[in-house]
Backbone bond lengths (Angstrom), bond angles and torsions (degrees), N, CA, C in turn:
res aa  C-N    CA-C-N  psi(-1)  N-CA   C-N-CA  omega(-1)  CA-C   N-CA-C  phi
1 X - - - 1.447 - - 1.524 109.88 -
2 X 1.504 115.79 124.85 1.800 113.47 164.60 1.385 108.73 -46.69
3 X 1.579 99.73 -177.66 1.478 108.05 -170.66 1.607 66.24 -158.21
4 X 0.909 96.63 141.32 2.045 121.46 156.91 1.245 115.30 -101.99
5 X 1.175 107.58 131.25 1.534 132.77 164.32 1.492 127.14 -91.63
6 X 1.506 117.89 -159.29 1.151 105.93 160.90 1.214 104.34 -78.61
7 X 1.143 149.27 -41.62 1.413 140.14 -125.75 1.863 101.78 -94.98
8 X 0.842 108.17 163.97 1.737 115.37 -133.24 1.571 86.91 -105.01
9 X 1.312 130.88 95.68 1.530 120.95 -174.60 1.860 86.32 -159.87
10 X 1.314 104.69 173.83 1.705 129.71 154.46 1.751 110.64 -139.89
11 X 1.426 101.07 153.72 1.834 92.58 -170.57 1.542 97.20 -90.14
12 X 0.985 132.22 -159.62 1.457 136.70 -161.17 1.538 98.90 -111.28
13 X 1.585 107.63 137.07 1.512 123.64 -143.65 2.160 90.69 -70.14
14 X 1.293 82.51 -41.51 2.381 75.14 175.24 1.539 108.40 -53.97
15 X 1.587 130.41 -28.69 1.374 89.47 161.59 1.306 141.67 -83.49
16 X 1.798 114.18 26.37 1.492 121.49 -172.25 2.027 104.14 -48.81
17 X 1.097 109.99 168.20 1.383 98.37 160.14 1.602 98.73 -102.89
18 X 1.578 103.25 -173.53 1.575 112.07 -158.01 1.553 101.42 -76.37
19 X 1.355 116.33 -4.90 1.555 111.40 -175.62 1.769 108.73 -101.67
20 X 1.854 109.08 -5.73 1.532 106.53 161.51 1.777 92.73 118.52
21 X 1.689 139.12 -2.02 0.778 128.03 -145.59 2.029 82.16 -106.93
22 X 1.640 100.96 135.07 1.138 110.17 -176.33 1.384 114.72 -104.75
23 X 1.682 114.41 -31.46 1.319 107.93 -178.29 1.451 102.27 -176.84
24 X 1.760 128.29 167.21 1.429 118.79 -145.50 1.574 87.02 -128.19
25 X 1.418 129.40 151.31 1.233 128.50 136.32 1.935 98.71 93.69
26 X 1.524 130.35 -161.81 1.107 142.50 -163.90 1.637 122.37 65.61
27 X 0.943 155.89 -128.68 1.430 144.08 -160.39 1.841 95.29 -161.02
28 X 1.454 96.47 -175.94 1.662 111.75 -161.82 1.548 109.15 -125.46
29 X 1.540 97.02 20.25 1.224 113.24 -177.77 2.098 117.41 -48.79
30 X 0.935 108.03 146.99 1.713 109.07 176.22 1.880 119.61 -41.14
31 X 1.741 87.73 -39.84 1.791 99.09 -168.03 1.015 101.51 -89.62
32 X 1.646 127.21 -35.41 1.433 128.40 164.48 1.804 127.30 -59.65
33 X 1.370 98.90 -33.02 1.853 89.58 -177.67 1.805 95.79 -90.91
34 X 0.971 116.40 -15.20 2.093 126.87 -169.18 1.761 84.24 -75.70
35 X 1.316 126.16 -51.76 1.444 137.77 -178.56 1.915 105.70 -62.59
36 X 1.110 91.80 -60.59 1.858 79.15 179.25 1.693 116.22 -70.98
37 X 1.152 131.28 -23.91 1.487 137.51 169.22 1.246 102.88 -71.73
38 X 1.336 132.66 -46.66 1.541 111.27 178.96 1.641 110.41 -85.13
39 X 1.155 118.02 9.98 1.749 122.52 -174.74 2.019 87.85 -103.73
40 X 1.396 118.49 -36.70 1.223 112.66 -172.18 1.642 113.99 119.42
41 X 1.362 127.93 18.75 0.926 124.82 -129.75 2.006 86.84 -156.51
42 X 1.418 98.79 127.03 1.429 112.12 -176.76 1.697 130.04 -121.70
43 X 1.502 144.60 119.03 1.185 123.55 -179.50 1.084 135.19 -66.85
44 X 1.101 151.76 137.14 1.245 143.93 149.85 1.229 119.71 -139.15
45 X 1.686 101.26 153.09 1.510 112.10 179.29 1.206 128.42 -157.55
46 X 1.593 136.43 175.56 1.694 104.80 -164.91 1.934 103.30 -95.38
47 X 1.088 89.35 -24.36 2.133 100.62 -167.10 1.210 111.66 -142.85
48 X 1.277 112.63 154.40 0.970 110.81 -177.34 2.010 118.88 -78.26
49 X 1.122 100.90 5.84 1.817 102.00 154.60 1.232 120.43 -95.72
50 X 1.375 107.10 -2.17 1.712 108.10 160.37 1.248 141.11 -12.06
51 X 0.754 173.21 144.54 1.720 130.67 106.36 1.849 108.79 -63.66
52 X 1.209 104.70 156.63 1.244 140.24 -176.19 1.821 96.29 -62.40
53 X 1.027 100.16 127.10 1.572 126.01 170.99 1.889 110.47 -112.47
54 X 1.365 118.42 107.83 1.007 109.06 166.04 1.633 123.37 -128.55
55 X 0.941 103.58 132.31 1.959 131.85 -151.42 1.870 104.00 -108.12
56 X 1.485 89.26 143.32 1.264 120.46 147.64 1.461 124.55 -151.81
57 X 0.895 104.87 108.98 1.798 115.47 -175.50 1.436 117.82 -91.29
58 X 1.493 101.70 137.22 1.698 119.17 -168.44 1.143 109.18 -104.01
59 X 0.924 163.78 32.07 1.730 97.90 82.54 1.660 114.98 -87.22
60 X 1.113 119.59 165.98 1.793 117.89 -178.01 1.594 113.69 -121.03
61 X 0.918 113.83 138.41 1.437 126.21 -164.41 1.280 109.01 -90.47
62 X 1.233 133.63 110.65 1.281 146.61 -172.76 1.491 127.39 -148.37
63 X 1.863 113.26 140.46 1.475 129.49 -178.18 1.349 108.95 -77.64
64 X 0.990 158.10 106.69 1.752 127.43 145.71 1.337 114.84 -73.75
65 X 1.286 118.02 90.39 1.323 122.33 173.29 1.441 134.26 -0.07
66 X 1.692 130.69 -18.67 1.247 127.32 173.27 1.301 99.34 -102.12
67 X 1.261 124.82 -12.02 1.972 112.98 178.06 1.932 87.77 -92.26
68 X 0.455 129.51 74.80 1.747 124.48 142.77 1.249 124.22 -112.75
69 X 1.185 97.23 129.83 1.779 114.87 -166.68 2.086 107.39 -88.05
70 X 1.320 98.25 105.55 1.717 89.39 166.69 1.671 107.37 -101.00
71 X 1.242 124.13 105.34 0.994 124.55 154.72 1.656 150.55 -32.92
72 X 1.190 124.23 115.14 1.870 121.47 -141.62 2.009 91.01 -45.86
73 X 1.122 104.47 -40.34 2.132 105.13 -174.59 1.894 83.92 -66.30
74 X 0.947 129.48 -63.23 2.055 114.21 -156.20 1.679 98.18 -56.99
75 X 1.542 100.74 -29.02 2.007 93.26 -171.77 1.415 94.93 -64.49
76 X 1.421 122.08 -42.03 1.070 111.61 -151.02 1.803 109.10 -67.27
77 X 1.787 91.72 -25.20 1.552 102.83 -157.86 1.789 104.33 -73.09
78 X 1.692 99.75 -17.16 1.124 92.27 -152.75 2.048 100.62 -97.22
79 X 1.781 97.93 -4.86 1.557 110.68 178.92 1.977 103.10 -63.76
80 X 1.872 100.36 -31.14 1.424 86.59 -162.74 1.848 110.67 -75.91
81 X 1.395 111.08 12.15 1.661 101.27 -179.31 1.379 111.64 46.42
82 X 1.395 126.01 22.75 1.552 130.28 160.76 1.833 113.12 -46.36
83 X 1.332 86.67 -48.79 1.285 74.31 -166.91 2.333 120.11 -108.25
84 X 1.057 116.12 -176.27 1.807 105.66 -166.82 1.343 81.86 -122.70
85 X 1.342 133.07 129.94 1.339 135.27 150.76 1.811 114.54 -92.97
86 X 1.453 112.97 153.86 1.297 110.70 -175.17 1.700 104.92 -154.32
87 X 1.222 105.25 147.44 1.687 99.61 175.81 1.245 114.76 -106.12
88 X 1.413 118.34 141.70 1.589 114.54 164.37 1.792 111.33 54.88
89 X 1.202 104.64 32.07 1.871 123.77 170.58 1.455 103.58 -69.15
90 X 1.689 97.53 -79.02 1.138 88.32 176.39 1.917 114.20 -151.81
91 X 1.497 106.69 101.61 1.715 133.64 -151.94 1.559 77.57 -58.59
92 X 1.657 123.93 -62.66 1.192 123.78 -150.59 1.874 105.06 -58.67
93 X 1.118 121.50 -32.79 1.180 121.83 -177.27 1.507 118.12 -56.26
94 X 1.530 94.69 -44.58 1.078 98.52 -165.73 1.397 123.54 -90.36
95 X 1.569 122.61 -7.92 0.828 107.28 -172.81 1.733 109.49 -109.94
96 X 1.634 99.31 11.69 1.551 125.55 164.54 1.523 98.14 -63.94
97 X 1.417 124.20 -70.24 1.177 143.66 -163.46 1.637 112.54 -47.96
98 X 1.816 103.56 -27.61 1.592 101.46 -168.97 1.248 102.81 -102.06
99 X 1.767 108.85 -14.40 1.835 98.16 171.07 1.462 110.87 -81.10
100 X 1.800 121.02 -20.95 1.518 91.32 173.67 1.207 134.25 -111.09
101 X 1.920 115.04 11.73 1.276 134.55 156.87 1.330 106.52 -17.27
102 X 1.533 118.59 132.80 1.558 116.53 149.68 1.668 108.61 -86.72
103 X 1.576 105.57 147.03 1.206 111.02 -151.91 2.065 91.09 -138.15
104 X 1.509 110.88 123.52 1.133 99.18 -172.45 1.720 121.91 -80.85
105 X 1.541 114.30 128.47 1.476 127.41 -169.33 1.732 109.61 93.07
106 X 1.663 101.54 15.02 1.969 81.94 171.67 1.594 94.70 -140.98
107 X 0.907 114.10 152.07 1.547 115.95 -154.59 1.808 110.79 -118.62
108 X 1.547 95.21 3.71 1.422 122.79 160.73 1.513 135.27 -171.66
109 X 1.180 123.13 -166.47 1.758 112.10 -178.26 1.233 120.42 -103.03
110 X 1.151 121.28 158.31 2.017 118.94 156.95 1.574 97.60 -90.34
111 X 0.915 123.83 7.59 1.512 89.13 -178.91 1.061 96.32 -125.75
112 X 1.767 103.90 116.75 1.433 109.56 -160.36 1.964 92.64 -122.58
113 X 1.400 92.25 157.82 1.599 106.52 169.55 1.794 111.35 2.18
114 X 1.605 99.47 -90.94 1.779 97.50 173.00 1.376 108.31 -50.65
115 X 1.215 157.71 -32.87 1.720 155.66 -176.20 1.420 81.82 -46.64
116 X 1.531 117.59 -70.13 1.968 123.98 -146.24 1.008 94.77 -63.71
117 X 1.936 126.13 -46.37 1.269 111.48 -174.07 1.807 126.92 -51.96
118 X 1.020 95.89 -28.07 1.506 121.73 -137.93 1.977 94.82 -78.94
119 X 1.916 90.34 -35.11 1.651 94.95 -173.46 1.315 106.72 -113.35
120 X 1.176 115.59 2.39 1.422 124.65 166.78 1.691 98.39 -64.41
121 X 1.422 112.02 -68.44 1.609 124.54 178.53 1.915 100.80 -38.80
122 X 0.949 118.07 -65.32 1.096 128.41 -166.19 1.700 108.99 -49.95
123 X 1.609 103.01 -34.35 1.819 110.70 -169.80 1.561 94.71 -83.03
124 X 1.251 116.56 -15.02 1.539 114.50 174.96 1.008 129.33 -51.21
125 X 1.696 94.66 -57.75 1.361 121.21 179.12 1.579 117.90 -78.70
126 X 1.585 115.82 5.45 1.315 111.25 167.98 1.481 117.57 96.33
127 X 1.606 98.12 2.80 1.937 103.87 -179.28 1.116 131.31 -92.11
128 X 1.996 92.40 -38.46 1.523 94.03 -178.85 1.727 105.10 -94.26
129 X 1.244 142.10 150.04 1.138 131.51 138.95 1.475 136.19 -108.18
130 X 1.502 116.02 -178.51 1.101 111.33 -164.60 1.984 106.68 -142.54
131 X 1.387 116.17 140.68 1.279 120.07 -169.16 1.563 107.33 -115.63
132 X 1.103 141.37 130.91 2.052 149.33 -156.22 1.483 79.78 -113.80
133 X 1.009 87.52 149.48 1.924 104.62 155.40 1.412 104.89 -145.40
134 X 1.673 139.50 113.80 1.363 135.91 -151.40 1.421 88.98 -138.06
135 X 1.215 112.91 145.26 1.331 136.41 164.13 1.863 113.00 -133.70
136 X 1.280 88.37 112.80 1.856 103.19 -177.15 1.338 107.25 47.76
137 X 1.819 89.56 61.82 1.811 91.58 173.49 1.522 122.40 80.94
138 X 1.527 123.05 -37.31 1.269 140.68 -177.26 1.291 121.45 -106.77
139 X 2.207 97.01 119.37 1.128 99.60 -164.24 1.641 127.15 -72.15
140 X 1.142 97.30 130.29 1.737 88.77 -162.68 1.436 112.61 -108.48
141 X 1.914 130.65 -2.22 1.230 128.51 -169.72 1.186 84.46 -173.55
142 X 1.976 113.02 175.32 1.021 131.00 165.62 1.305 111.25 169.34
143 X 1.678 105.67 -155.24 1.414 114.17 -168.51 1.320 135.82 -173.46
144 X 1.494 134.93 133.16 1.170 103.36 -159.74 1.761 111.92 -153.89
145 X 1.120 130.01 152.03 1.494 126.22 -168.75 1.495 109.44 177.73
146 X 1.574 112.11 173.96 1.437 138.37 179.97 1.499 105.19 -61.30
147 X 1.157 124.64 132.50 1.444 116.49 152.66 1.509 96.56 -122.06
148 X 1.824 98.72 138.14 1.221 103.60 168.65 1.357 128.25 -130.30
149 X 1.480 93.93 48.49 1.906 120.70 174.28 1.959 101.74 91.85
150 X 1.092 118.61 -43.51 1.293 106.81 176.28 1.733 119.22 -139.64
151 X 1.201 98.03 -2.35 1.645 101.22 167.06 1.660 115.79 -115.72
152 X 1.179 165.73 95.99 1.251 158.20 -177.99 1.479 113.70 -77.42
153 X 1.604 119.60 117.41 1.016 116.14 -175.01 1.723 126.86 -97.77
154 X 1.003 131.87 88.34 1.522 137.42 -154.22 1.872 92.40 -53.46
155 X 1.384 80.13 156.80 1.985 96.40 178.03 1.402 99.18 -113.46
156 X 1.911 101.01 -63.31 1.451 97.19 -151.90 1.498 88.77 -167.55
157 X 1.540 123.27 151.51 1.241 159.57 158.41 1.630 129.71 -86.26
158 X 1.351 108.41 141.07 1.325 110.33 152.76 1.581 123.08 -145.24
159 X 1.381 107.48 158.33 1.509 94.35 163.04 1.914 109.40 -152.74
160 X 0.915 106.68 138.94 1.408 107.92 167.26 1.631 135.54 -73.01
161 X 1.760 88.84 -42.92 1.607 81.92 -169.71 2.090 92.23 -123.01
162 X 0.934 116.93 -175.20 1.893 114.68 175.80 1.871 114.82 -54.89
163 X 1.161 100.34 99.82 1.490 94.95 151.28 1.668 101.92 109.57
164 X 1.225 110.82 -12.88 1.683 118.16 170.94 0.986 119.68 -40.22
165 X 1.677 132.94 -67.88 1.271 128.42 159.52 0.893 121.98 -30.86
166 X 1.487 116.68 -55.84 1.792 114.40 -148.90 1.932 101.72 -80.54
167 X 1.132 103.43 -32.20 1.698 116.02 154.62 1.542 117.45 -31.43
168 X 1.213 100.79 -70.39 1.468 116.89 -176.76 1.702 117.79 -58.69
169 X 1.667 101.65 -41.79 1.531 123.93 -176.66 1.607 101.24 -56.23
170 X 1.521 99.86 -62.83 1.948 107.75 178.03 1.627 111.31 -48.57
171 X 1.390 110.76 -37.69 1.247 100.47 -168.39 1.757 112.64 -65.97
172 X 1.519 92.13 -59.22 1.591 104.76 170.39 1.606 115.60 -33.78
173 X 1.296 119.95 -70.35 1.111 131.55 168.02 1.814 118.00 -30.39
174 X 1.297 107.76 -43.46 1.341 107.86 172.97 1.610 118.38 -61.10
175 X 1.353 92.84 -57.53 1.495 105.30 178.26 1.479 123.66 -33.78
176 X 1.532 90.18 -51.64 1.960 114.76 177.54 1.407 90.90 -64.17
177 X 0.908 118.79 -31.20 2.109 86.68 -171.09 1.085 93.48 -94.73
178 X 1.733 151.58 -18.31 1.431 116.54 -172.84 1.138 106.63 -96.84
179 X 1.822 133.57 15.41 1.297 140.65 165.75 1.276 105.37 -82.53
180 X 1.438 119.90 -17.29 1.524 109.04 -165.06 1.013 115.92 89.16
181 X 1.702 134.86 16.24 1.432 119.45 170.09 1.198 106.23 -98.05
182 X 1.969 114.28 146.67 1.372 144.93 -162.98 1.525 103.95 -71.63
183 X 1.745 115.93 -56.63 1.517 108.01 -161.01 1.316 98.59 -143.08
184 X 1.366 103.99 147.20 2.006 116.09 168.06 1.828 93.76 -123.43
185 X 1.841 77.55 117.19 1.799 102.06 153.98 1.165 150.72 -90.64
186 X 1.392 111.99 116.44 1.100 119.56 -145.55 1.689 111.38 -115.65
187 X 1.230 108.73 -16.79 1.324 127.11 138.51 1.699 100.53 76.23
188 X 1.338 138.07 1.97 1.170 124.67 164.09 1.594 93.81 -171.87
189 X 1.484 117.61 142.62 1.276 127.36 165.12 1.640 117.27 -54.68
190 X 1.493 93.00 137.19 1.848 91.92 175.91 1.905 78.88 -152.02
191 X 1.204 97.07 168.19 1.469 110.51 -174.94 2.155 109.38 -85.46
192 X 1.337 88.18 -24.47 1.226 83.99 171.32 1.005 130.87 -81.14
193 X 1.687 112.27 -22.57 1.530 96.43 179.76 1.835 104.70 -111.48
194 X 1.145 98.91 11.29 1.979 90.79 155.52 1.550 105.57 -101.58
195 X 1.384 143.98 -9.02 1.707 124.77 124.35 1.363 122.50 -18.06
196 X 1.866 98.91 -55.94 1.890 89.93 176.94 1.382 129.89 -92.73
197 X 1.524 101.39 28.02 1.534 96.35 -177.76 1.278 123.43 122.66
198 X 1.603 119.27 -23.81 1.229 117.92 -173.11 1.650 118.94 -109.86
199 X 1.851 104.57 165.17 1.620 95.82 -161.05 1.036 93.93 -144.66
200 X 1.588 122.39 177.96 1.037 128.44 -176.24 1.758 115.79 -92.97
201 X 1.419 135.52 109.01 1.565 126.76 149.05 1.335 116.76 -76.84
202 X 1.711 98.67 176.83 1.456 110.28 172.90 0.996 106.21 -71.41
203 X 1.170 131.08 161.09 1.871 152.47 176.75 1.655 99.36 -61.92
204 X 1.639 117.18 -40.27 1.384 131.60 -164.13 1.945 96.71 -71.84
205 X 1.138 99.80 -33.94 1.582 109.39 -177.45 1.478 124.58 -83.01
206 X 1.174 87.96 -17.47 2.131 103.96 -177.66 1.376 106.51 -86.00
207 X 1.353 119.30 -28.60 1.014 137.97 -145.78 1.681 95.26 -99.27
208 X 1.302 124.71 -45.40 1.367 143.51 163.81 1.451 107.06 -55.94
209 X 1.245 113.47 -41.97 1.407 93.30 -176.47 1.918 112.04 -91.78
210 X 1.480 104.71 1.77 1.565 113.58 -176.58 1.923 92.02 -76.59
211 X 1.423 107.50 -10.72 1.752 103.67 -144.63 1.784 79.38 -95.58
212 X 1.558 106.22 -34.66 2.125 92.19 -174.47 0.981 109.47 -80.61
């Protein structure tokens, strides 16, 4: 297993182990997490006494923006204009909101203190963004991740009340295809979001499309 240092590198994605883990330890620096997202490669960890876990998982979970599935109930949800979507309003909110969500089967978050800092810095600089979903003023869902000019890499979700996310998800998603971006990362299978469309490739294939 690597060990990270200071010095500003990732090892080569074949020595992941079989559970996706590429390398241990180094910082959450801007050039360092901008460096593992365009290498393919994501942090996570449970606390902030952690050390840093950074992943790429084989197979990889991914949108291509023209297979997204709206479901006949989301068309319907999305005919009633219930809800206001907005981008990059407000990143800090939201990505407050997804570290203290209760989330069913985890009994706490990865995205701890340094995580917020880490993509807060990053939304500064125009990398990471962030998607609101508000109902009467009150933020009720959202969303938030890396963009790296033509692939957007999702982190994490929330929603408060039915259908907020997936609101917010369609919208985003729209946006990305009339910009012309190729793929949304989604970085591990969940049942909900291959409902909306997304599937699993090889790591060898994600990685190809990180390269156009």
């Amino acid at each position: 297993m690597y060990f990270l240092t200071k010095d500003l590198w990732f090892p080569p994605l074949s020595a992941a182990s079989a559970e996706g883990i590429v390398a241990l330890g180094g910082d959450l620096s801007p050039e360092r997490l901008l460096l593992a997202y365009q290498s393919g490669i994501f942090p996570w960890f449970e606390s902030d006494d952690d050390i840093i876990l950074w992943w790429s998982p084989d197979p990889r979970m991914v949108l291509f923006p023209e297979e997204l599935k709206i479901s006949k109930s989301l068309r319907a949800e999305l005919r009633k204009n219930r809800f206001q979507v907005t981008f990059d309003r407000a990143f800090d909110r939201v990505i407050n909101a997804c570290a203290s969500i209760r989330r069913s089967g985890q009994s706490g978050t990865w995205i701890t203190d340094d995580m917020k800092q880490a993509y807060a810095e990053l939304h500064r600089q125009g990398k990471a963004r962030s998607v609101e979903v508000w109902e009467n003023d009150e933020l009720v869902g959202g969303l938030y991740g890396v963009d790296l000019g033509n692939v957007y890499c999702g982190e994490s979700m929330f929603s408060k009340v039915s259908n907020a996310s997936k609101v917010g998800f369609v919208h985003l998603v729209e946006h990305l295809r009339s910009l012309n971006y190729t793929l949304i990362d989604c970085q591990v299978y969940t049942d909900h979001l291959s409902r909306l469309g997304a599937r699993e490739i090889r790591r060898k294939e994600f990685i190809e499309h990180l390269r156009d």
